[in-house]
MITIVO-85827 format. One line per field, with one value per residue (C-alpha): residue number from 1; residue in three letters; x, y, z. Coordinates in steps of 0.5 Angstrom, whole numbers, plus 2048, in hexadecimal, padded with zeros to 3 digits. Layout:
<rs>
i (NUM ...) .
aa (Ala ...) .
X (X ...) .
Y (Y ...) .
Z (Z ...) .
</rs>
This chain:
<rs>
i (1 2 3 4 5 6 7 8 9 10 11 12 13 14 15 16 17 18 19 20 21 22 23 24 25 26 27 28 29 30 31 32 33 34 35 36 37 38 39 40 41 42 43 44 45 46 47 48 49 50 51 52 53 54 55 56 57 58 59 60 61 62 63 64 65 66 67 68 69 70 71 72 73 74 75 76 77 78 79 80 81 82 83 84 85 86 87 88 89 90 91 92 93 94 95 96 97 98 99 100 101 102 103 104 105 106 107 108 109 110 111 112 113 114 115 116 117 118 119 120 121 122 123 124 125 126 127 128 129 130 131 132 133 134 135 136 137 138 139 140 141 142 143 144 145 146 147 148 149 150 151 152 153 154 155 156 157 158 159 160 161 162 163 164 165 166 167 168 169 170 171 172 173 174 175 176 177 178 179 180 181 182 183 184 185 186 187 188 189 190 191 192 193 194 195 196 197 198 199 200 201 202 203 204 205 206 207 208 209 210 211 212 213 214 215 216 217 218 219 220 221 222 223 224 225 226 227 228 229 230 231 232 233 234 235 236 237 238 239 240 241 242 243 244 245 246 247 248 249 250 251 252 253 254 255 256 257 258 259 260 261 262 263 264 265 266 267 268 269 270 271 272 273 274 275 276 277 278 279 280 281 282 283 284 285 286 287 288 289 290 291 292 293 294 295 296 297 298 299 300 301 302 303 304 305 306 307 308 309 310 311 312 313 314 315 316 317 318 319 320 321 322 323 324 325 326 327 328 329 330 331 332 333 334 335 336 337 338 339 340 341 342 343 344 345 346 347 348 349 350 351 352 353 354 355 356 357 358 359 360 361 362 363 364 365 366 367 368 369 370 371 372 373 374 375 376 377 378 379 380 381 382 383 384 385 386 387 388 389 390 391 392 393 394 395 396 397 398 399 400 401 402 403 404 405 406 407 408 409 410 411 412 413 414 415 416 417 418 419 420 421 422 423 424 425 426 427 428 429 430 431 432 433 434 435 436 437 438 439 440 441 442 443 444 445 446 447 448 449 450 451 452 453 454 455 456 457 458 459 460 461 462 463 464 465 466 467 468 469 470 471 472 473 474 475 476 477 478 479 480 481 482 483 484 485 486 487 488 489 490 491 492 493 494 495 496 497 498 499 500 501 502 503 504 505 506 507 508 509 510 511 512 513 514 515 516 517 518 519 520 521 522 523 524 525 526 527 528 529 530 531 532 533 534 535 536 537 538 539 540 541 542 543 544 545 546 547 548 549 550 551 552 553 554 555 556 557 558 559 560 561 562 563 564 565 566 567 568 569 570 571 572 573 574 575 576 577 578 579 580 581 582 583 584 585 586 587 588 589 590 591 592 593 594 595 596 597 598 599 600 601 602 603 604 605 606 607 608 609 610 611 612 613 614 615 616 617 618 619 620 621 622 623 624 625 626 627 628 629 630 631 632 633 634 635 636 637 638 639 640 641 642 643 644 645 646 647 648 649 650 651 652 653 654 655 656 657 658 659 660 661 662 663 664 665 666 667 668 669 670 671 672 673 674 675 676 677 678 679 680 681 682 683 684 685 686 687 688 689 690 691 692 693 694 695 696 697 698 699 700) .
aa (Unk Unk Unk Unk Unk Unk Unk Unk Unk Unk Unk Unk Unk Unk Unk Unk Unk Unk Unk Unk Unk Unk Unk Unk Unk Unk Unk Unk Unk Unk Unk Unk Unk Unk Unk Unk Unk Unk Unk Unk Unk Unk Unk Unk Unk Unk Unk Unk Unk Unk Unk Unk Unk Unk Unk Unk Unk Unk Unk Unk Unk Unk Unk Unk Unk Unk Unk Unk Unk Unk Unk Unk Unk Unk Unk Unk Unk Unk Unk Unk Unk Unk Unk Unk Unk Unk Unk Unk Unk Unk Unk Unk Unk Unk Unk Unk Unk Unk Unk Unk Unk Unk Unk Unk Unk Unk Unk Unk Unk Unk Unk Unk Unk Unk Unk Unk Unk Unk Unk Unk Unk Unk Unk Unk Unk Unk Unk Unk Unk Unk Unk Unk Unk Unk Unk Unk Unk Unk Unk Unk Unk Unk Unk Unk Unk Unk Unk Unk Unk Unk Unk Unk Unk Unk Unk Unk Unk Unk Unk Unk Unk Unk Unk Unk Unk Unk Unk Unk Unk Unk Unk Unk Unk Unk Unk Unk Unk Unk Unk Unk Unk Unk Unk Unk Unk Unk Unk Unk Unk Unk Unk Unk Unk Unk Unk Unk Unk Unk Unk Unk Unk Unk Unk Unk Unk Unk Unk Unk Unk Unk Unk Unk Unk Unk Unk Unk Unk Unk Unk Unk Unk Unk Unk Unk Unk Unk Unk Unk Unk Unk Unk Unk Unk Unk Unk Unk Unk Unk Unk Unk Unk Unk Unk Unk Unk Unk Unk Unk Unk Unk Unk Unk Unk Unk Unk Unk Unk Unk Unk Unk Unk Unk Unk Unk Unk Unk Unk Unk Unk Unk Unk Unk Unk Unk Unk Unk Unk Unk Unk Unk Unk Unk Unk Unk Unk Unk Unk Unk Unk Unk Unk Unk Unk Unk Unk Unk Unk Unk Unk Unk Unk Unk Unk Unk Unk Unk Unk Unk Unk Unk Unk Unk Unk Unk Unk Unk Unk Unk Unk Unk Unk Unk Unk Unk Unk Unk Unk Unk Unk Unk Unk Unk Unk Unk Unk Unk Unk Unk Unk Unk Unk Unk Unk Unk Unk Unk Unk Unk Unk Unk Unk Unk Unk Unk Unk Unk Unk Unk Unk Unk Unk Unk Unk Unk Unk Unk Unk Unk Unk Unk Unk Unk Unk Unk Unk Unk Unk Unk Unk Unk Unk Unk Unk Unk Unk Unk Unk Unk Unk Unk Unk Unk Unk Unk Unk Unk Unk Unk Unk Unk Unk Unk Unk Unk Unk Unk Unk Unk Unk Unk Unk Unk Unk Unk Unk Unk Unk Unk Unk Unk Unk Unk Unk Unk Unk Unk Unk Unk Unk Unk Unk Unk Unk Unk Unk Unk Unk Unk Unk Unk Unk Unk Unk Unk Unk Unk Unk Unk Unk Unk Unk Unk Unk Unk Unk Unk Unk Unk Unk Unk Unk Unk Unk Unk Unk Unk Unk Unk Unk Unk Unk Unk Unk Unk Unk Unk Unk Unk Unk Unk Unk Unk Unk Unk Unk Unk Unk Unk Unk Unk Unk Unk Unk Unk Unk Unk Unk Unk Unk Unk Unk Unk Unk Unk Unk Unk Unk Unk Unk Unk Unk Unk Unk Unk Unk Unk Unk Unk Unk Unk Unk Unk Unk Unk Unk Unk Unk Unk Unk Unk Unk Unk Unk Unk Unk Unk Unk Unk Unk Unk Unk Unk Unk Unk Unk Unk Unk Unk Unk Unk Unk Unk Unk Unk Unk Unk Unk Unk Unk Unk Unk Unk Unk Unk Unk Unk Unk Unk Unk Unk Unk Unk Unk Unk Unk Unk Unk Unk Unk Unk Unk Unk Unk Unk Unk Unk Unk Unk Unk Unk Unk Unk Unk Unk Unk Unk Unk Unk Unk Unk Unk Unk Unk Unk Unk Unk Unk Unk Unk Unk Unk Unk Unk Unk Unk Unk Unk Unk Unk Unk Unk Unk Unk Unk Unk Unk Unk Unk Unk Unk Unk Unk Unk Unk Unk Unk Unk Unk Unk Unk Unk Unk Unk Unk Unk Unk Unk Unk Unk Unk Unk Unk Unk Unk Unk Unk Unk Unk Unk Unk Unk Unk Unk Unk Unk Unk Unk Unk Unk Unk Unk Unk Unk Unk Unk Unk Unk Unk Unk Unk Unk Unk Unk Unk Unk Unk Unk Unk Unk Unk Unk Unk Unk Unk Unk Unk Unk Unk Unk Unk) .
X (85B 85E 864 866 864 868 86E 86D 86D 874 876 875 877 87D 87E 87B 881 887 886 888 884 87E 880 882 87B 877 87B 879 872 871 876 872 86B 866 862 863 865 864 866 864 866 860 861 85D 858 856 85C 85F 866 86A 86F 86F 86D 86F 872 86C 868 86F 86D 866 865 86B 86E 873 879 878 872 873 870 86C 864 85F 85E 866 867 861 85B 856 850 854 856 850 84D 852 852 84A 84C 851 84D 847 84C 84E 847 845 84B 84A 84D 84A 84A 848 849 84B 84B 851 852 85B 85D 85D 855 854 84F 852 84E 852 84F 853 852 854 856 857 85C 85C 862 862 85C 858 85A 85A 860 861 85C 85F 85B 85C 859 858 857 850 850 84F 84A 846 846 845 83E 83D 83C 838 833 833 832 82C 829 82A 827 821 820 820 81C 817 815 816 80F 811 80F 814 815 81A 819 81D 81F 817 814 811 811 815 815 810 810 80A 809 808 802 800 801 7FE 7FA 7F8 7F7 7F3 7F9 800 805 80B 80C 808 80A 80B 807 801 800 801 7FD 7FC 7FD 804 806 80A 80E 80F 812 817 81A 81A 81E 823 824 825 82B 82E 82C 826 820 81A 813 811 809 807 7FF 800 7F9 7F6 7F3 7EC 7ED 7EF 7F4 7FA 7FF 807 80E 812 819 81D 824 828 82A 832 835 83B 83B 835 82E 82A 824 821 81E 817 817 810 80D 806 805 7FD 7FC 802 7FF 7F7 7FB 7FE 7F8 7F4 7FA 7F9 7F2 7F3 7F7 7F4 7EB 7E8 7E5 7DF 7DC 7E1 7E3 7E9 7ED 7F1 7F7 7F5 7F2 7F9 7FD 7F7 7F8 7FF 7FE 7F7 7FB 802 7FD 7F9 800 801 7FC 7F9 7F3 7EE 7EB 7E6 7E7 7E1 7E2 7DA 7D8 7D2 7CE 7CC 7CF 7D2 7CB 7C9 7CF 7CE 7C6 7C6 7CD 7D2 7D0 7CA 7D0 7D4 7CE 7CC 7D3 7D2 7CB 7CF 7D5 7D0 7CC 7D2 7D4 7CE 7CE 7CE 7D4 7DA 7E2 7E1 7E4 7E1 7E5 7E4 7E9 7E7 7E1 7DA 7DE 7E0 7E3 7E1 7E6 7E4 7E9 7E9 7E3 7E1 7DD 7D7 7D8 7DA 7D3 7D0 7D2 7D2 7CB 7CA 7CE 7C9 7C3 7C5 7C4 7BD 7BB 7B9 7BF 7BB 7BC 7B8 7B2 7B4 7B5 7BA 7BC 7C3 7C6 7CE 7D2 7D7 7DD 7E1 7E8 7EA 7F1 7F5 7F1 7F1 7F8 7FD 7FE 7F9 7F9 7F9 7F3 7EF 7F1 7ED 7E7 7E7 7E6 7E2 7DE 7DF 7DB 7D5 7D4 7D4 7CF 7CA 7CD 7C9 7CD 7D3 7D9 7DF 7E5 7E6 7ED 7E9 7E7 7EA 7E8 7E7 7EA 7F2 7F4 7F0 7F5 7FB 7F9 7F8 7FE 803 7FF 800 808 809 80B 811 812 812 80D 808 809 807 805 804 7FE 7FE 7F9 7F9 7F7 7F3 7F3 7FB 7FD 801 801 804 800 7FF 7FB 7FF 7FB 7FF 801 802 809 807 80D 80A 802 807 803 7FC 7F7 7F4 7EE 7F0 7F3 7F1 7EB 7ED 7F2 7EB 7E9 7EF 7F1 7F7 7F5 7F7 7FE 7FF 7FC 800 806 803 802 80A 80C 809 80B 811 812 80F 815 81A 816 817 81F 820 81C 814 810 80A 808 802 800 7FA 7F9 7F2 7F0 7EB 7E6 7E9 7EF 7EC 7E7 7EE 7EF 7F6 7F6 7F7 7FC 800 7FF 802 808 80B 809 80D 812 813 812 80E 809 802 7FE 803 7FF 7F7 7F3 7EE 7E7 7E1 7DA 7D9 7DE 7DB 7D4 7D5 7D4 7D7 7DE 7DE 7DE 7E3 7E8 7E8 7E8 7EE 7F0 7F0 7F4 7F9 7F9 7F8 7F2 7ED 7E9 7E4 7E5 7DF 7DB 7D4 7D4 7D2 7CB 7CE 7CA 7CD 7CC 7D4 7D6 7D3 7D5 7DD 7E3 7E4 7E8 7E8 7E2 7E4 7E0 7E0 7E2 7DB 7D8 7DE 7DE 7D8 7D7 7D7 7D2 7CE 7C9 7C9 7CF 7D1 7CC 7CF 7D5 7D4 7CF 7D5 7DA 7D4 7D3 7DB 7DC 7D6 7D8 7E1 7E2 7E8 7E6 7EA 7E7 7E9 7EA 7EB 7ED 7ED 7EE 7E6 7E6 7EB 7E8 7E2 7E4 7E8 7E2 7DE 7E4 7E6 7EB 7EF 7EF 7F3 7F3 7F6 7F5 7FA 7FE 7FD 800 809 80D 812 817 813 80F 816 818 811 80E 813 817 81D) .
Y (7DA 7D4 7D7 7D9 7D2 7CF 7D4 7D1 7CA 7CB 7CE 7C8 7C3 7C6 7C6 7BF 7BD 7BF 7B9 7BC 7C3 7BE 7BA 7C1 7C3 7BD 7BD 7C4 7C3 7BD 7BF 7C6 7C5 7C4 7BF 7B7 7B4 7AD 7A9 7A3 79C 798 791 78E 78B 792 791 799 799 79F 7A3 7A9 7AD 7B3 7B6 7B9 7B2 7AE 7B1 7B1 7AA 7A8 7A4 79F 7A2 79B 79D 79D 796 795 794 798 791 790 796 79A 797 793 798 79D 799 796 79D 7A0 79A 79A 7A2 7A0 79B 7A1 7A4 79E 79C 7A4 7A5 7AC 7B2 7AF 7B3 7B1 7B3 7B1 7B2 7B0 7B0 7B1 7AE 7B5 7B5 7BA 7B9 7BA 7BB 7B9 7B9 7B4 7B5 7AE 7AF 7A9 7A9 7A6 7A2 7A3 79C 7A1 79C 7A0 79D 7A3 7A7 7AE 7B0 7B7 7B6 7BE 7C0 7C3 7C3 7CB 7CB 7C6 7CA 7D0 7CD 7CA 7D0 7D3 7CE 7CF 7D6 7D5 7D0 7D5 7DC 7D7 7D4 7DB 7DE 7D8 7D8 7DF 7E1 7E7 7E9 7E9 7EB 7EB 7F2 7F4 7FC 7FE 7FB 7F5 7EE 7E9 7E4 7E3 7DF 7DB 7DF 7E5 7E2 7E1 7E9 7EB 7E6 7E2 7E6 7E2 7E5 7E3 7E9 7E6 7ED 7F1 7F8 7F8 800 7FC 7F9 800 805 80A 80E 80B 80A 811 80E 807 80A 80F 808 804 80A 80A 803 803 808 802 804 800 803 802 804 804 804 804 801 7FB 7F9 7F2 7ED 7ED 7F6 7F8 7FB 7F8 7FB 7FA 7FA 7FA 7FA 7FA 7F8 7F8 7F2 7F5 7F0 7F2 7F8 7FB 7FA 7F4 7F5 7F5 7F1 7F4 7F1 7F3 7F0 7F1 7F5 7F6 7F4 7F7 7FE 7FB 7FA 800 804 801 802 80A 809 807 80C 813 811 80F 807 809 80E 80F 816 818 818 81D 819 81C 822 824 822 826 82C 82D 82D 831 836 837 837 83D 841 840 843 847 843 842 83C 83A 836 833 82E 82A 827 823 825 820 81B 818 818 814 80F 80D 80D 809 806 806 802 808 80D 80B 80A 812 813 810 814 81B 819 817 81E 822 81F 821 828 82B 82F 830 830 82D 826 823 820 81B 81E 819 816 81B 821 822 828 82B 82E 834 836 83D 840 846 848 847 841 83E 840 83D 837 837 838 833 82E 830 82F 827 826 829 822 81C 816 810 809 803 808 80C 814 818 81F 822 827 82A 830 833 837 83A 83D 841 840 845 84A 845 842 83F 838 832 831 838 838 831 835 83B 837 833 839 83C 836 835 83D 839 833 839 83D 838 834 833 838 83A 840 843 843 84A 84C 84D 846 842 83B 839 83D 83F 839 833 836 835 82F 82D 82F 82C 826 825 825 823 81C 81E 822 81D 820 81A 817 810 80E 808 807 800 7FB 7F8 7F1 7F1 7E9 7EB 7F1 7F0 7F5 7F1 7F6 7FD 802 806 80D 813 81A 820 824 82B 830 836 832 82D 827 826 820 81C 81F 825 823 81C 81F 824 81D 81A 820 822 81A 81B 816 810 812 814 80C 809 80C 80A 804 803 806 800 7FB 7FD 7FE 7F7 7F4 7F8 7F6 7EF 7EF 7F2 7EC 7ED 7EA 7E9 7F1 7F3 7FA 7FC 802 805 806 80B 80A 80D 80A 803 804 805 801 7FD 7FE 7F6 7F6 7FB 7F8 7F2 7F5 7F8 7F2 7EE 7F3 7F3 7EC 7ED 7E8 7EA 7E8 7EE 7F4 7F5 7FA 7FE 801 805 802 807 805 7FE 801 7FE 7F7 7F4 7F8 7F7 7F0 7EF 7F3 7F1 7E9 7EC 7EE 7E8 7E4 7E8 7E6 7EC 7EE 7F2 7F6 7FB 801 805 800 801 809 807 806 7FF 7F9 7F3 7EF 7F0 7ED 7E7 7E7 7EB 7E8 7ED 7EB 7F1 7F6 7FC 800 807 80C 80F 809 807 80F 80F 806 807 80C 80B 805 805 806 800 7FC 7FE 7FB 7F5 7F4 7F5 7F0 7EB 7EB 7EA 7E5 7E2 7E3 7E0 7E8 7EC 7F2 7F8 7FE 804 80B 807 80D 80B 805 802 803 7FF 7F9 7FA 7F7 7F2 7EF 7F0 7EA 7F1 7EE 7F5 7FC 802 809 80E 80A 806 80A 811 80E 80F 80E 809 809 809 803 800 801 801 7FB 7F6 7F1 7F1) .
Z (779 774 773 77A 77C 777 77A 781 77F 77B 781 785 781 780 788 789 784 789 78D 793 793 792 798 79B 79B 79D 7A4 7A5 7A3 7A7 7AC 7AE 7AD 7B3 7B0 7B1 7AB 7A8 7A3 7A2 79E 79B 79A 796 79C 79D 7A3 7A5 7A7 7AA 7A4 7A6 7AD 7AE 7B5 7B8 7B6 7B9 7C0 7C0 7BE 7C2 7BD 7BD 7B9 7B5 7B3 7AB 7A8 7AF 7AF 7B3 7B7 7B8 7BB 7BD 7C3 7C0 7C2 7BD 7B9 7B7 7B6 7B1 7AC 7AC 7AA 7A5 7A1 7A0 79D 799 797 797 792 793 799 7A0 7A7 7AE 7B4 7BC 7C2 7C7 7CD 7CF 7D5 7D9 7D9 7D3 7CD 7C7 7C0 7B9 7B2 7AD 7A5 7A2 79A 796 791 78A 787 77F 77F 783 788 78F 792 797 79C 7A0 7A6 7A9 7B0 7B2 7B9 7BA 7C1 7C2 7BD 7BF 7C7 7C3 7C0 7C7 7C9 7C5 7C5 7CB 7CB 7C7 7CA 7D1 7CE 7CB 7D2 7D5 7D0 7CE 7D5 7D9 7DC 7D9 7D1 7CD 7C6 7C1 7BC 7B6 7B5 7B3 7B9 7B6 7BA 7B8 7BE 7C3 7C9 7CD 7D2 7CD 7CB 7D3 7D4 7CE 7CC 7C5 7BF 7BA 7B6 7B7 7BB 7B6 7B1 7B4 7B7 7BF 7BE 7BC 7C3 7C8 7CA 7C6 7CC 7CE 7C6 7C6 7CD 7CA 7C4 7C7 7CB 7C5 7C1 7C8 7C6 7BF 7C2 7C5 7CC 7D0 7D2 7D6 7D8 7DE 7DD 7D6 7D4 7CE 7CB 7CE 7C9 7CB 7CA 7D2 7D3 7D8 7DB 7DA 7DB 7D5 7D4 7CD 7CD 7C6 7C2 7C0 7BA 7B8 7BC 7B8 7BC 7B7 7BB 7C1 7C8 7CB 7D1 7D4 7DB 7DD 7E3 7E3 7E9 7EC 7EA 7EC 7F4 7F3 7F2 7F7 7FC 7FA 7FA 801 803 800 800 806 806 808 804 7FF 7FF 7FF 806 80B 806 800 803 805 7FE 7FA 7FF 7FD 7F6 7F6 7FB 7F6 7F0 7F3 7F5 7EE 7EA 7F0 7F2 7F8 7FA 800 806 809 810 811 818 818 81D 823 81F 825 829 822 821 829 829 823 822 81E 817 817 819 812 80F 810 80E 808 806 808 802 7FE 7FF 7FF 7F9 7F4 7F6 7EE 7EF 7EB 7EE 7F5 7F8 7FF 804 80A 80F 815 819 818 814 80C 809 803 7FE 7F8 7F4 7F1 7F5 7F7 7FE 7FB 7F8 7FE 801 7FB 7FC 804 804 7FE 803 809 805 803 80B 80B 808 80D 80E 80E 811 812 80F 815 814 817 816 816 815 814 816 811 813 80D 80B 805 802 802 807 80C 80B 806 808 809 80F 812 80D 810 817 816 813 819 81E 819 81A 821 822 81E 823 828 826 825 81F 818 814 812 814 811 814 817 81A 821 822 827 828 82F 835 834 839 835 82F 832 835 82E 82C 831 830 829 82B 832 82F 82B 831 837 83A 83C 843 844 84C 84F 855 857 859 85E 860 865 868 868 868 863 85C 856 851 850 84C 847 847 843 845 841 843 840 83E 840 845 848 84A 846 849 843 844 841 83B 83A 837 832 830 82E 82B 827 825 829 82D 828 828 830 831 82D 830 837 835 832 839 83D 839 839 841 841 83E 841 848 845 845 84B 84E 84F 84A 84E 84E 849 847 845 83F 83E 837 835 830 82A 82B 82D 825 822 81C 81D 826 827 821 825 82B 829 826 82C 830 82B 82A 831 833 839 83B 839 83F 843 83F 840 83C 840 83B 83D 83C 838 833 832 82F 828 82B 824 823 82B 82B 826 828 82F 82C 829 82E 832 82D 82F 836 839 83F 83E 843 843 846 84A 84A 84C 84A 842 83F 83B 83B 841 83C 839 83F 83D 836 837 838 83E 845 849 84B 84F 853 852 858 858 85B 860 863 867 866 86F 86F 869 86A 862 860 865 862 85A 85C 860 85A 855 859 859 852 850 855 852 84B 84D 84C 851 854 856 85A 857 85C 862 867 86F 873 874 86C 86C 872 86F 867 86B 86E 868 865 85F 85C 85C 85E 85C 85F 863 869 866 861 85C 856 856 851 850 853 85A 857 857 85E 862 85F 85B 860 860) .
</rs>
């Protein structure tokens, strides 16, 4: 290493001895390089005068070409001045190597850093009598720092304060780094997450998946889990969702993120929304929902491996009786005592369903005939115990129909159909027992079944006719309202009266659908009747009792007369006394009613066995007197005497009144003079369609 050094100082001195090499070499060095270059002259009072600049330190400080011999105060502004020579007498005082760094502003605006390195220079009395300075641009490098300062001030904003928990592993899943909010996820532990492994706090069960993902990542791809259970502190287990993301370094993954969310309650909602949506809310079994989804399976697993299973449709027997003789809260109340009887029956491989109102549907897997008896009787024998209530015993008793897989059919609901005409040949011979499904059983007569049938599509199939039959007011003659009543156009029947079908709507449920659908048709007509001009005209629509139980019936309502935007007023609900037994529920669907500035009035008044005292306590604006009463009103001395009290008691009580079934004139005078507000009839108009409402009865 001497010797070489020794040959390269050799090398130089003999360069530096041809003068014009020397000076050859100096020019180039200082010409071309990209640092500013200084050399400066020390006076004696430690005054610094320019020697030396080179090209690029010419432009930048701009100065003057007689620089040389100049001091920083005879050519440089005062404020820079004054901050060189405080730099250069550190070195002077220093005695020693001195860098700084500026920051300039250049006229265009643009900020500009620079880093100077000041070098004294001795004479041979160790005297300095020169300073170097090598001003380099550091601009990029300061930005450079900027940005990555901010770059790490922004990843530790987003990770110190996301919701989410957030941990930093290294390749063998142990934690490096946790956020704040890890410890609000998965709480406190006594002793600290740094350097423990991840896979200590999940779930047993879920560790498996947890590292399947993990090891996803460390391939360099991220991965997620959508559900997986992490260990809280106070030893319960939370639901999560977790995310790995690769940290790559250099193109190699150094680590990885575990970004996990709590999604408890989001899972707790979820599964009371499936809660919801397959038991039933009042007795807890499973519901007609869940009974279908389970069907399916059972169904597709019996074809596989050759099994049989049993179907058994129940009906409580004359619940309808109890439910309206006691009322409703005992009706649920037996309700629930039948799901909790049928659910303690000791035996294995059968499921219970509540399939709606007074029925449930019992489900026994891999069974035999016999079985099947077994456990039918087993289920009559629960029955044979009184139901008590309010120390009061009540006996009842339950009809079963039964359906075996695959004899009886191979899908769900030709099953379900079957065990319920079996059942239905039970309730006609004397209920209490229970029948199987025999190929000769049929339910009811041939024409109820297609009835049935077409009613289930006559919907889809706009079958459904909606008729007008106006009211008329009898102190002016005019008709501004009208009772929509539906009619059933029947493919092969032709026009079939409610009488006949609306019942077996009732009976089926399908009364709830082809309500709706009236409802949906009336309010629309208002609206087209409103842009065309009559906006005074209201229709009026019966709802049946069924249908007037129906949770979410004033939701609907509101719904078509929002989407519609027909004023409210313009619709009034027609319900039966009957319909109102159950006083409580009655009030407050009828309250809610109001609020939604509809009229209600109570159709066939007089013929139910209600108290009068709903008159006083029900927001009611109409009473209908039924047909019953108008027909022999001029012959029959009682029958005058009902209606006259009806229309007394409702103009004493700020009611409306409309006589029903009006069908000659001296009805017609008879009710005028008793001051009715309205009658409708035959005498006035059989109930048409719309177009003949719209050229009869609106003014042109």
């Amino acid at each position: 290493m001497e010797k070489r050094k020794g040959t390269i100082g050799r090398n130089l001195k003999s360069i530096m001895n041809n003068e014009k090499m020397e000076n050859d070499i100096f020019q180039i060095i200082l010409k071309y390089i990209e640092d500013l270059i200084y050399i400066m002259k020390v006076d004696n009072n430690n005054t610094f005068r320019y020697l030396y600049a080179n090209e690029n330190a010419l432009k930048q400080a701009m100065l003057i070409p007689e620089y040389i011999g100049k001091t920083f105060h005879e050519i440089l502004p005062e404020h820079i001045a004054v901050h060189l020579q405080d730099k250069y007498e550190g070195v002077i005082k220093s005695r020693s190597v001195f860098s700084f760094q500026d920051r300039v502003t250049l006229p265009s605006g643009q900020e500009v850093y620079s880093e100077s390195i000041l070098t004294p220079i001795f004479d041979e009395e160790n005297v300095i009598r020169y300073v170097v300075s090598i001003t380099r641009d550091i601009t990029n490098r300061v930005n450079e720092n900027k940005k990555l300062i901010e770059s790490t001030e922004r990843y530790k904003s987003l990770v110190d304060h996301n919701m989410d928990a957030v941990m930093s592993l290294d390749l063998k899943g142990n934690i490096l780094h946790a956020n704040p909010s890890t410890e609000n996820i998965i709480g406190k532990y006594e002793e600290p997450l740094i350097d423990r492994s991840i896979f200590n706090l999940i779930d047993d069960s879920d560790v498996d998946n947890f590292r399947n993902i993990f090891q996803e990542t460390l391939n360099g791809k991220p991965s997620e889990l959508m559900e997986c259970k992490i260990k809280h502190k106070d030893n319960r287990n939370i639901s999560v969702h977790v995310k790995t993301v690769p940290i790559i370094v250099s193109e190699e993954v150094s680590g990885i993120f575990a970004i996990i969310k709590d999604i408890t309650e989001q899972i707790n909602y979820h599964q009371m929304m499936k809660h919801m949506a397959y038991f039933d809310q009042l007795t807890g079994l499973p519901n007609r929902s869940s009974l279908k989804e389970d069907l399916t399976n059972i169904v597709s697993k019996a074809n596989e491996i050759k099994q049989h299973f049993a179907i058994m449709y129940l009906d409580l027997d004359r619940f309808k009786f109890l439910n309206d003789t006691l009322g409703h809260n005992v009706g649920d109340e037996v309700l629930i005592q039948v799901a909790h009887r049928l659910k303690s029956i000791d035996v294995r491989g059968y499921t219970i369903y509540r399939q709606g109102g007074d029925e449930f549907i019992v489900l026994l897997e891999n069974t035999t005939v016999e079985k099947s008896s077994l456990l039918a009787d087993m289920i009559l024998d629960v029955f044979k115990m009184p139901f008590t209530f309010s120390q009061q015993e009540y006996f009842m008793t339950t009809s079963i129909g039964i359906s075996c897989f695959p004899n009886d059919g191979i899908d769900g609901e030709t099953l379900i159909k079957n065990a319920d005409t079996a059942l239905y040949q039970v309730k006609e011979r004397g209920k209490g027992h229970y029948q199987y499904y025999r190929k000769d059983m049929k339910k009811g007569t041939s024409q109820t079944m297609l009835l049935e049938t077409g009613l289930r599509k006559s919907i889809e199939r706009d079958e459904l006719v909606l008729l007008y039959q106006p009211q008329i007011d009898l102190l002016t003659g005019e008709t501004t309202s009208f009772e929509a009543l539906i009619r059933w156009n029947h493919p092969e029947l032709g026009f079939i009266s409610p009488g006949e079908f609306i019942p077996l709507a009732e009976e089926t449920g399908l009364i709830i659908p082809i309500g709706e659908w009236v409802i949906e048709k009336v309010c629309k007509k208002l609206r087209d009747w409103k842009e065309a001009g009559y906006s005074d005209i209201s229709i009026a629509v019966n709802l049946s009792p069924r249908q007037f139980q129906q949770p979410g019936l004033v939701n609907y309502i509101e719904r078509n007369i929002l989407t519609n935007k027909i004023d409210s007023n313009n619709l009034e609900f027609e319900i039966t006394e009957g319909a109102i037994q159950d006083s409580k529920e009655a009030l407050h669907t009828l309250a809610e009613l109001k609020k939604l500035g509809v009229k209600v009035a109570v159709d066939d008044f007089g013929t139910g066995y209600s108290s009068l005292s709903y008159l006083k306590y029900f927001p009611i604006d109409t009473l209908k007197i039924d047909q019953s009463f108008v027909r022999e009103v001029l012959q029959d001395k009682k029958d005058m005497a009902i209606t006259t009290t009806i229309i007394h008691l409702a103009q004493s009580l700020g009611l409306s009144v409309v006589a029903e079934g009006v069908e000659d004139e001296k009805q017609a005078i008879f009710f005028k003079k008793m001051k009715c507000d309205k009658a409708q009839g035959y005498f006035f108009s059989r109930p048409i369609n719309e177009e003949t409402v719209e050229a009869h009865y609106f003014k042109k």
